[in-house]
N, C-alpha and C positions, 0 to 999 in steps of 0.2 A: 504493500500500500504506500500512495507518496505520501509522502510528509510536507511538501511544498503547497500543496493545493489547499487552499484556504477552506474552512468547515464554515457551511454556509446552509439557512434555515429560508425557504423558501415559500411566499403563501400567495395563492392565487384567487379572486373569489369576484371574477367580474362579469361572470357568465354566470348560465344554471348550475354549472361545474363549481364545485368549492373542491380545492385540493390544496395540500402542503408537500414538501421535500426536505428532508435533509441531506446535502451533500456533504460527505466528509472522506477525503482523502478518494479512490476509487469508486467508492460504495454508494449510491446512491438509493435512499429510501425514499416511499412514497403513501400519500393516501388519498381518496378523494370520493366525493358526496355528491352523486350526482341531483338535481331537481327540490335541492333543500332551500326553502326560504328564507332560512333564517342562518346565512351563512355565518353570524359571530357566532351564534352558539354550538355549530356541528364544526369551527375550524380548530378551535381553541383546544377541545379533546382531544382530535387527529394530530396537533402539533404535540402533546403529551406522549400520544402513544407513539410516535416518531423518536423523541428525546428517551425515552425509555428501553426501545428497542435496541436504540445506538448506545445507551448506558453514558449519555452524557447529559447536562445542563446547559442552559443557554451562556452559562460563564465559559461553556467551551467552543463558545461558535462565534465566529470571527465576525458576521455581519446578517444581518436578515433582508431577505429581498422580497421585495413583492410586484406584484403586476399590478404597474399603474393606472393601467387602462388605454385605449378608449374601452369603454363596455358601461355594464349598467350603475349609473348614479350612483346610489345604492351600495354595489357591487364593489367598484371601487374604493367609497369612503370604506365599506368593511375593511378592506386587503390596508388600505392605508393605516388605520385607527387602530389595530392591530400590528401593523410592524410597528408601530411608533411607538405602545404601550408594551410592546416587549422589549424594544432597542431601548427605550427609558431607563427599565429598570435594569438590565443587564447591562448599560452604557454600551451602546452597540452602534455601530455606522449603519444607515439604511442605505439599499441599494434600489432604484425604482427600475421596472423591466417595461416596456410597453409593451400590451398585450398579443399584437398583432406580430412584433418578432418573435414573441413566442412561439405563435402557431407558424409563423415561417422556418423557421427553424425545427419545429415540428415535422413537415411537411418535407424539409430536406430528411431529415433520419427517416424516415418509414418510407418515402419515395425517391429519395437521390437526387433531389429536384433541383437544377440550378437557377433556373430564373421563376418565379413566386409570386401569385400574387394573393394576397391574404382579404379575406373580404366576413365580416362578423356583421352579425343582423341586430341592427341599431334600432330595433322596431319604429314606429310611428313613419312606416315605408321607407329606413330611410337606412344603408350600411355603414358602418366605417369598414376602409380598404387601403391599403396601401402593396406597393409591389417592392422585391428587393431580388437582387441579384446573390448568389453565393458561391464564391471564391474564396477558397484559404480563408473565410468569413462570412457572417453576413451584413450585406452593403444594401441600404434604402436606397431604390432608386424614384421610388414615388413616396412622400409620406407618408403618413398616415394622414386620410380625409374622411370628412362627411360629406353622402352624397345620397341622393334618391340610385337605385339599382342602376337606371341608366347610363346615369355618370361614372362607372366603373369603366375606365377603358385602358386596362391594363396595354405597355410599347413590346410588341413584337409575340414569341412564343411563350409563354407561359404556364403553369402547372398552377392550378386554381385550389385555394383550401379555406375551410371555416363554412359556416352555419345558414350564411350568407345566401349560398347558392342549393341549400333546401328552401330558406323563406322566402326566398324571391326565384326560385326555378324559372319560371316562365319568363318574366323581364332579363336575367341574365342568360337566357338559351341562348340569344345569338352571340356569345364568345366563343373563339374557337375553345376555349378551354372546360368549360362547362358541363358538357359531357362527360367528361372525364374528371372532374373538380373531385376531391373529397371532402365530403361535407361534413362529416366525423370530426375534425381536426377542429379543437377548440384551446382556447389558451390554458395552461397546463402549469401546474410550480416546479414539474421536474424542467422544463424551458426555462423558464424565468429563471430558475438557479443558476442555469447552465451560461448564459447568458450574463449572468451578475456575476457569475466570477470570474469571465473576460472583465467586465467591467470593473469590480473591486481591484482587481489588479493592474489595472491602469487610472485608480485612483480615481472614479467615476463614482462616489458614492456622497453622499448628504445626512448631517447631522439628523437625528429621530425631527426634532423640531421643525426642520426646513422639506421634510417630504408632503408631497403634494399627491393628487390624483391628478391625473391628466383627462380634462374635457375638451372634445370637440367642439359640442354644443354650445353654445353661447353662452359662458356664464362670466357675469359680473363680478360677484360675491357671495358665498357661501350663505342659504338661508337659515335660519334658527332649528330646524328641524334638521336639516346638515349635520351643522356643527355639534348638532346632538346627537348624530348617529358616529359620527367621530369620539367624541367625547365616552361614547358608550362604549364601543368598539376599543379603545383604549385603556379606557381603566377594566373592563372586562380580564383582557389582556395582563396589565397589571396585577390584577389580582390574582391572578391564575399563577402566578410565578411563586 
């Protein structure tokens, strides 16, 4: 096992999909809830039985990563309000993933895929998508956007993945990639980790206080019912330690 590879506590929870990881050294563990509402209260146990299995504590984990989103409102503040509430207390650097690398990176391990384009279902008609290239890494080559189905118009040949191109099948048929898209492939914590610890080791991470969710959608400023599901999600977290 390396010894070099940073142990890294990963939570994802911006889709229907709630999952965690622990990566530590080779080994990577995992758990995940599919279709659960209430993603603070089913993530929090799954990170226990992760730390338990590995026989370690969050004093032995170098950084916690989460997926920042785009995805559901919601979704995100969980994933964020929780890494914060446990980088808090374990003094921990947070790592934020965007969710859509995740599934692209997904989407290369299970299909070899080099060029990518990732498309998750934004509901109210509307996806976030972004496309990336993968070479010796993976490289955005479209951001991540919000867009009605239509506005998907991934450059060149593509390998299509995410939820995306089940909830809007008809409007995306006419990609050549489409048919062939996997719609299975949803953002994931064993991605997110894998991805944060490229990034933790190039110094790419943010004090628990300064992580954010990342929204497409037009947002201003956090409303009071937000900041309460933050706030929740957080000491939740905290207290569980």
């Amino acid at each position: 096992m390396s010894t070099l590879l940073p142990t890294l506590l990963a939570i994802e929870t911006s889709s229907e999909l709630a999952s965690c990881a622990l990566l530590r050294g080779d080994v990577v563990l995992s758990r995940a809830s599919s279709g659960v509402r209430t993603h603070s209260q089913s993530i929090l146990p799954m990170v226990q039985e992760l730390l338990a299995e590995a026989g370690v504590t969050l004093a032995d984990v170098d950084a916690i990563a989460y997926g920042s989103g785009p995805g559901s409102f919601t979704g995100v503040r969980t994933a964020c309000g929780i890494a914060q509430g446990l980088a808090y207390g374990a003094s921990l650097p947070v790592v934020p993933v965007v969710t859509l690398d995740a599934m692209a990176l997904a989407c290369h391990q299970q299909h070899g895929a080099q060029r990518i384009v990732t498309v998750l279902d934004a509901r109210m008609g509307e996806v976030y998508w972004a496309q990336y290239d993968y070479q010796d890494g993976l490289q955005a080559i479209v951001p991540p956007a919000l867009s009605a189905p239509a506005g998907v118009l991934p450059q060149g040949d593509v390998v299509g993945c995410g939820n995306g191109f089940g909830a809007y099948a008809d409007a995306l048929a006419p990609l050549p990639c489409a048919s062939t898209a996997d719609a299975a492939i949803m953002p994931h914590a064993v991605q997110v980790g894998q991805l944060a610890r490229i990034a933790f080791a190039a110094g790419h991470f943010v004090k628990a206080a300064d992580a954010q969710p990342l929204y497409l959608r037009n947002k201003i400023a956090y409303t009071s019912a937000e900041r309460l599901d933050m706030q929740q999600a957080k000491a939740a977290a905290e207290s569980a330690q």
